[in-house]
C-alpha positions as CSV (number, residue, x, y, z in Angstrom):
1,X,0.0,0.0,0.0
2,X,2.8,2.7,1.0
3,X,4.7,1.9,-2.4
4,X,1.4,2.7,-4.5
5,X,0.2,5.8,-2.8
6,X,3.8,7.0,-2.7
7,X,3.7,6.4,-6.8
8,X,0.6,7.8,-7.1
9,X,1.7,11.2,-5.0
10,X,4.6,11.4,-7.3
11,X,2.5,10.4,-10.6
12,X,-0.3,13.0,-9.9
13,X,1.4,15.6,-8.1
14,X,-1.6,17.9,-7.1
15,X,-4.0,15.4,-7.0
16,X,-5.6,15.8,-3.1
17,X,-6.6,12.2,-2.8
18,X,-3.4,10.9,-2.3
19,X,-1.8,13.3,0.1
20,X,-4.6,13.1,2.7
21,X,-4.6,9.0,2.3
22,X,-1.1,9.3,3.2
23,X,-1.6,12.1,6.0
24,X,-4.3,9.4,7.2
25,X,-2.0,6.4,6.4
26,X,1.2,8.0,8.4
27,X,-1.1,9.0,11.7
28,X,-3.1,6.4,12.3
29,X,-0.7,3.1,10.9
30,X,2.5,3.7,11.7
31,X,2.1,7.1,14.1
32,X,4.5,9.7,12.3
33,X,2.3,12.9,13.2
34,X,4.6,15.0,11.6
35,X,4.2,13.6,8.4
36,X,0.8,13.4,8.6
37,X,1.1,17.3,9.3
38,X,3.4,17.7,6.5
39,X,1.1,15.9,4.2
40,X,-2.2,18.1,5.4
41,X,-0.2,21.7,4.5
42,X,0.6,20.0,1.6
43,X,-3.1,19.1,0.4
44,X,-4.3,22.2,2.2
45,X,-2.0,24.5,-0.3
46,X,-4.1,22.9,-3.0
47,X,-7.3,22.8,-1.8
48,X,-7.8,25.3,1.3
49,X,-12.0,25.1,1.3
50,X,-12.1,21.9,1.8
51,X,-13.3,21.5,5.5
52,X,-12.2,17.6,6.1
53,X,-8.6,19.0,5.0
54,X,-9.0,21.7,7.6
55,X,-10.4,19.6,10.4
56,X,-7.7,17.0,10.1
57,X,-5.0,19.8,9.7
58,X,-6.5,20.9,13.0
59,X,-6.9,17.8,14.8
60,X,-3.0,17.0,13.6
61,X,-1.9,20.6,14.9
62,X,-3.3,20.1,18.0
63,X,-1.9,16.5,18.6
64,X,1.4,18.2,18.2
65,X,0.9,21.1,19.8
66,X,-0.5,18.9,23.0
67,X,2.9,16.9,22.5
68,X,5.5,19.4,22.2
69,X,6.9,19.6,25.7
70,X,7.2,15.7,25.0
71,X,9.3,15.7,22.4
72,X,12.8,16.2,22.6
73,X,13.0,17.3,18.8
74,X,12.8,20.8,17.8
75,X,11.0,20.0,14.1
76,X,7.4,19.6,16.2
77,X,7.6,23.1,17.1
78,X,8.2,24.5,13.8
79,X,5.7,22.4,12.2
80,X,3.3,23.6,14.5
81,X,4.0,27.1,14.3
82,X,4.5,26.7,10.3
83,X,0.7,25.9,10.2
């Protein structure tokens, strides 16, 4: 699954559906928030009225934002604060 969606990201490059399967994919699979957040910006550059792309940017932001004194890694910060 992570090898087609990651051919079909590079294939259709700002096609939505991809990004946010990933963004979905990379929270709740394997638990790498900040690529989940990187992949909501990403479809949320493209598409900024769609409100399931701002509600999971959201949700994401405030995971993170929850997290941060958690993590020992400076990039959560700046992902939060990019968004």
């Amino acid at each position: 699954m992570r090898d087609f969606l990651r051919y079909m990201r590079r294939k259709h490059k700002k096609c939505v559906q991809p990004i946010v399967i990933s963004a979905h994919h990379s929270t709740m699979l394997i638990s790498h928030h900040q690529d989940a957040a990187r992949y909501y910006l990403k479809a949320y550059i493209l598409m900024q009225e769609c409100r399931l792309i701002n509600l999971c940017l959201g949700n994401i932001d405030a995971f993170l934002y929850n997290n941060l004194p958690l993590a020992d890694n400076s990039q959560v910060g700046f992902v939060v604060i990019r968004a």
